[in-house]
Backbone as a chain_set.jsonl record, in Angstrom:
{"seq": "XXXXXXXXXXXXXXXXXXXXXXXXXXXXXXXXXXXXXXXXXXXXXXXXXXXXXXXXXXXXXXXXXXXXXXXXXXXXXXXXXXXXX", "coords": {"N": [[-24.842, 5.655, 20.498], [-27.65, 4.061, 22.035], [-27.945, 3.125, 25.586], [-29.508, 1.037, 26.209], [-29.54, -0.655, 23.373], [-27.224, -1.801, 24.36], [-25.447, -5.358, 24.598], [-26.118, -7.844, 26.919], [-23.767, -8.609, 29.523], [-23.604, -11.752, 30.257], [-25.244, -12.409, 27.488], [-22.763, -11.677, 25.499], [-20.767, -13.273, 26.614], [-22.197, -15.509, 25.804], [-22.248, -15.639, 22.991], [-19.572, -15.561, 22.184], [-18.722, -18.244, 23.153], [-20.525, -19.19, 21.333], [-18.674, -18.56, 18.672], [-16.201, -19.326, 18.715], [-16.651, -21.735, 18.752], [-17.533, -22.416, 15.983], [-14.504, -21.558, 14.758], [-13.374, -23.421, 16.133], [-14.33, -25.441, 14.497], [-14.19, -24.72, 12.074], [-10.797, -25.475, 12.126], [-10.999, -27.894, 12.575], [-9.516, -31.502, 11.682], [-11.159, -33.295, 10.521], [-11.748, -32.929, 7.623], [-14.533, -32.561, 5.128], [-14.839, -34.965, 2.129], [-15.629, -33.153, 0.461], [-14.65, -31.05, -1.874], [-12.45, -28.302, -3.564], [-10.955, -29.806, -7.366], [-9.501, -28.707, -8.594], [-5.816, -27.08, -8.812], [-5.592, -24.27, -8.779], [-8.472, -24.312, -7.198], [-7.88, -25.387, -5.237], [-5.715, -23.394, -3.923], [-7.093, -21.174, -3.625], [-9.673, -21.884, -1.97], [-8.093, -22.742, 0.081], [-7.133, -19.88, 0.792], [-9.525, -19.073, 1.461], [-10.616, -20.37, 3.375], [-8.506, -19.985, 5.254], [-8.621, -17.147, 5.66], [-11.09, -16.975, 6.607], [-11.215, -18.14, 8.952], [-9.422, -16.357, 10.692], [-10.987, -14.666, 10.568], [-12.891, -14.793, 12.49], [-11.744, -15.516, 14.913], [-10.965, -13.075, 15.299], [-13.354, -11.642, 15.905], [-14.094, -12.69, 17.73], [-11.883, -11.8, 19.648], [-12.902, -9.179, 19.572], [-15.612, -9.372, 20.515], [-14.509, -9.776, 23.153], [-13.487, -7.244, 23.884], [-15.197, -5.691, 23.803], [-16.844, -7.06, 26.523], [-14.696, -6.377, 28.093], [-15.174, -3.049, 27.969], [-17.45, -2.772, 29.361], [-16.606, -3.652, 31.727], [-15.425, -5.538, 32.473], [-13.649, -7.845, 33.887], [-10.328, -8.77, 31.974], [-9.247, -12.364, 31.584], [-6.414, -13.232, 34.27], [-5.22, -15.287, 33.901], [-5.301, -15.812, 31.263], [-3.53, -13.798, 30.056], [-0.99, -13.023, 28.274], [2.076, -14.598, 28.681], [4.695, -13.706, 27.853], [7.698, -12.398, 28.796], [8.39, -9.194, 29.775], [10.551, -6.734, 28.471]], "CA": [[-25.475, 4.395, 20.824], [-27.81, 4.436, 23.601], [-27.426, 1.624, 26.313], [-30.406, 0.041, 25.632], [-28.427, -1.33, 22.839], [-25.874, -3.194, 24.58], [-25.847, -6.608, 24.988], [-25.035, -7.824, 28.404], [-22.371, -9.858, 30.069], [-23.95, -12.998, 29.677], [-25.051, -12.294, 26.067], [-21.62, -11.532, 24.988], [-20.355, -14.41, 26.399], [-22.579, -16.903, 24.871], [-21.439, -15.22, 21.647], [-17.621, -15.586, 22.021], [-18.519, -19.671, 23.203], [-20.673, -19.93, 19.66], [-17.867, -17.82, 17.416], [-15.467, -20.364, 19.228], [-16.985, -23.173, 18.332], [-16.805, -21.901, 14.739], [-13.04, -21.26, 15.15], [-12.734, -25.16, 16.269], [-15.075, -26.382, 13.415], [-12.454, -24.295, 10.439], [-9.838, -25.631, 12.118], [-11.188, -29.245, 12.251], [-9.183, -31.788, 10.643], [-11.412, -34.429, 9.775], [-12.634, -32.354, 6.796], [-15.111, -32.941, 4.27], [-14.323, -34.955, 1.359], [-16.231, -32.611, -0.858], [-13.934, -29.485, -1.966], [-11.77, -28.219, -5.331], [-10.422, -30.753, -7.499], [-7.812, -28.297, -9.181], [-4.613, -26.492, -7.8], [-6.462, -23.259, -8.564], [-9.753, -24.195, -6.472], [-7.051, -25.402, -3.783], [-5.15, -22.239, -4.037], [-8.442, -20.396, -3.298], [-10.521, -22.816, -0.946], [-7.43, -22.534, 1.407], [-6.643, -18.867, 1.111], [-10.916, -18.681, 1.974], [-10.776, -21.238, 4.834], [-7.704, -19.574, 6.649], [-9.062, -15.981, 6.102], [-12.079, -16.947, 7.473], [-10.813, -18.315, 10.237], [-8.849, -15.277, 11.207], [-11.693, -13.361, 10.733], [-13.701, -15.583, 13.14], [-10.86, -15.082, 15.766], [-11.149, -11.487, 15.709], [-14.768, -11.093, 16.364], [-14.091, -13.671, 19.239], [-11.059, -10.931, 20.426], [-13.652, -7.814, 19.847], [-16.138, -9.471, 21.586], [-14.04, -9.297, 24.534], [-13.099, -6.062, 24.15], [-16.884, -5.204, 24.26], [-16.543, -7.29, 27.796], [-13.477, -5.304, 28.813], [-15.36, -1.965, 27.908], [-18.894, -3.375, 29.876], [-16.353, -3.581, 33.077], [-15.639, -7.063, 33.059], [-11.91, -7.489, 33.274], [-9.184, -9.609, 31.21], [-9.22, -13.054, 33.487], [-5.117, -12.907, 34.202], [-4.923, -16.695, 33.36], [-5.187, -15.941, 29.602], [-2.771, -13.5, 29.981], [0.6, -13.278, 27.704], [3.11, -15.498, 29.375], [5.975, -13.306, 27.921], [8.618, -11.704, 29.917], [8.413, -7.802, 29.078], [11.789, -6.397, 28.635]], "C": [[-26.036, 4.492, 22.238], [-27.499, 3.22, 24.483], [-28.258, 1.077, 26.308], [-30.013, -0.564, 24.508], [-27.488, -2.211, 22.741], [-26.328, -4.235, 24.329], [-25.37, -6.453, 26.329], [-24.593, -8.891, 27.999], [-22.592, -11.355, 29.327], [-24.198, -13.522, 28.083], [-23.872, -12.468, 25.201], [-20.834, -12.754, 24.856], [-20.269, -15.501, 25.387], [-21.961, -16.817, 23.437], [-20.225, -15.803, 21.298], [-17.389, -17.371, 21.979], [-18.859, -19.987, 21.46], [-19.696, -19.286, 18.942], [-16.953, -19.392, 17.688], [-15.646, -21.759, 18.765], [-16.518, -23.285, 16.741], [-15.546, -22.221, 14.463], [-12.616, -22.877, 15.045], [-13.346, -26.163, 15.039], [-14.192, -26.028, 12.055], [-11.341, -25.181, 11.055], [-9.93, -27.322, 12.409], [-10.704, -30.428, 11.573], [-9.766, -32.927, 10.13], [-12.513, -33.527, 8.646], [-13.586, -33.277, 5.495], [-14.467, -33.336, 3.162], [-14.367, -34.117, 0.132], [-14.999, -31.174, -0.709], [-13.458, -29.585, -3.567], [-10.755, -29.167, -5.769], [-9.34, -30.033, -8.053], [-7.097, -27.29, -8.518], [-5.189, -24.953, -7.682], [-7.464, -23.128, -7.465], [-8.992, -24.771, -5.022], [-6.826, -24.513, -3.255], [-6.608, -21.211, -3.02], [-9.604, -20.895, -2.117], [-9.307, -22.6, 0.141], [-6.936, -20.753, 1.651], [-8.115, -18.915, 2.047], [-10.923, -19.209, 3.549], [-9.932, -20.433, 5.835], [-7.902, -17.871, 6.827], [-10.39, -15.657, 6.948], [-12.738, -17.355, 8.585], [-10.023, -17.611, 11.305], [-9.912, -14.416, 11.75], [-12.96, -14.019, 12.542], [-12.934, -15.326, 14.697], [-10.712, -13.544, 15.985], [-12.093, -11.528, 15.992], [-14.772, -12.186, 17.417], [-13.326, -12.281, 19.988], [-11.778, -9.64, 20.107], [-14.35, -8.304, 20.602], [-15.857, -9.897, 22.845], [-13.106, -8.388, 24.994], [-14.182, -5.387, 24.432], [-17.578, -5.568, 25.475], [-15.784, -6.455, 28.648], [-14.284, -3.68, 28.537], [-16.832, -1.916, 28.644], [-18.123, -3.489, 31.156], [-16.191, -5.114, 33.765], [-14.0, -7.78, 32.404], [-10.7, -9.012, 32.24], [-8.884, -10.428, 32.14], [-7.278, -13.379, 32.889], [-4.831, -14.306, 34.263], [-4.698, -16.986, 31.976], [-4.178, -14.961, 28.68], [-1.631, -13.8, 28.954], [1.488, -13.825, 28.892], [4.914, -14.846, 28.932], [6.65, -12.552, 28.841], [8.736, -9.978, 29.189], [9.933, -6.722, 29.418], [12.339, -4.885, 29.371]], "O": [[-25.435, 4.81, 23.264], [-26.772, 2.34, 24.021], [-27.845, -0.071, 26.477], [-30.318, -1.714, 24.82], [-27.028, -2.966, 21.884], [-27.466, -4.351, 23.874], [-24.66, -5.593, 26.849], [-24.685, -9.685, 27.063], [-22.067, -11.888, 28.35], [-23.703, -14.504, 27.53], [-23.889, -13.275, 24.271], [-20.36, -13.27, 23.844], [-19.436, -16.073, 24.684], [-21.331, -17.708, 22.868], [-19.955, -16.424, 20.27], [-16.525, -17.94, 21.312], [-18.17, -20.565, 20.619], [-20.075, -19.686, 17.841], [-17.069, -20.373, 16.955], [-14.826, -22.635, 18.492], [-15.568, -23.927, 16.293], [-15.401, -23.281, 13.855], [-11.859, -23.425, 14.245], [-12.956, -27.291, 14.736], [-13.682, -26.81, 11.252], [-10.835, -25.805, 10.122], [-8.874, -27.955, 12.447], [-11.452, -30.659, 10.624], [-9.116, -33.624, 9.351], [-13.736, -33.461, 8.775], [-13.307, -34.403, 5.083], [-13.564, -32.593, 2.778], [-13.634, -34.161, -0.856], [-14.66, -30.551, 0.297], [-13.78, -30.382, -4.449], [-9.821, -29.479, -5.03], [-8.236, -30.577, -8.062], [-7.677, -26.614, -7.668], [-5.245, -24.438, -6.566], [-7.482, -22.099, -6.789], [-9.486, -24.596, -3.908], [-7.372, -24.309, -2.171], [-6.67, -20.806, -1.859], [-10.289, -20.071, -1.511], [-9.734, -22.217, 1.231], [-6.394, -20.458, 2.716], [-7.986, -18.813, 3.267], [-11.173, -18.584, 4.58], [-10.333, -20.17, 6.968], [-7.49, -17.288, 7.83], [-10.712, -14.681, 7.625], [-13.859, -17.227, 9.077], [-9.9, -18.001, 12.466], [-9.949, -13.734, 12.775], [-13.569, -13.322, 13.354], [-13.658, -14.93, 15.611], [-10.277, -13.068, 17.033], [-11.884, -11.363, 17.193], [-15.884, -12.394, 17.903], [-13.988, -11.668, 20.826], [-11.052, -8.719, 20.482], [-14.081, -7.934, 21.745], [-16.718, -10.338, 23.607], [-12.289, -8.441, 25.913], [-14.163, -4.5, 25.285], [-18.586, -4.952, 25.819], [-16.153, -5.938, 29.701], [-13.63, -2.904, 29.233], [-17.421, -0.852, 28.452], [-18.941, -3.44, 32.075], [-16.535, -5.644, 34.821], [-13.494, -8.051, 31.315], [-10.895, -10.226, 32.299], [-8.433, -10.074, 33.229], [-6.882, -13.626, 31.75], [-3.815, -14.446, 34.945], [-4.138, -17.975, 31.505], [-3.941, -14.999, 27.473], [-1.365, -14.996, 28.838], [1.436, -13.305, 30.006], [5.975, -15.253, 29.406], [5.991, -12.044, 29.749], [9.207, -9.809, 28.064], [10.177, -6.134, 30.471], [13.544, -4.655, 29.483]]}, "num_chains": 1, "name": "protein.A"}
């Protein structure tokens, strides 16, 4: 990949704000009334919704690994808060 290719910084960003938004719109709870009326199309409408809200959350956490590999570091506020043993 040459580097004409990349995106930049700013690019990336904007990205990660619109995936994000995404992210907050699946996880929305004033949902639409329209969806499946049987336990099947439940079954299946919620496996879809919460896999594709995972997946939406990963390409938020690659595209800031594609930040972190562009030289633009992990801000240490978003940090893990655990204690490392």
């Amino acid at each position: 990949m040459s580097p004409a290719t990349y995106k930049t910084v700013e690019e990336i960003k904007a990205l990660r704000v619109r995936v994000d938004a995404l992210v907050q719109e699946m996880n929305n709870d004033g949902e639409s009334s329209e969806g499946p009326k049987d336990s099947d199309g439940d079954h299946l409408y919620g496996l879809a919704r919460y896999q594709a809200t995972v997946s939406l959350m990963e390409a938020k956490m690659w595209l800031g690994k594609m930040l972190e590999g562009l030289g633009n570091p992990f801000p240490p506020e978003l940090a893990d808060k655990a204690k490392k043993e």
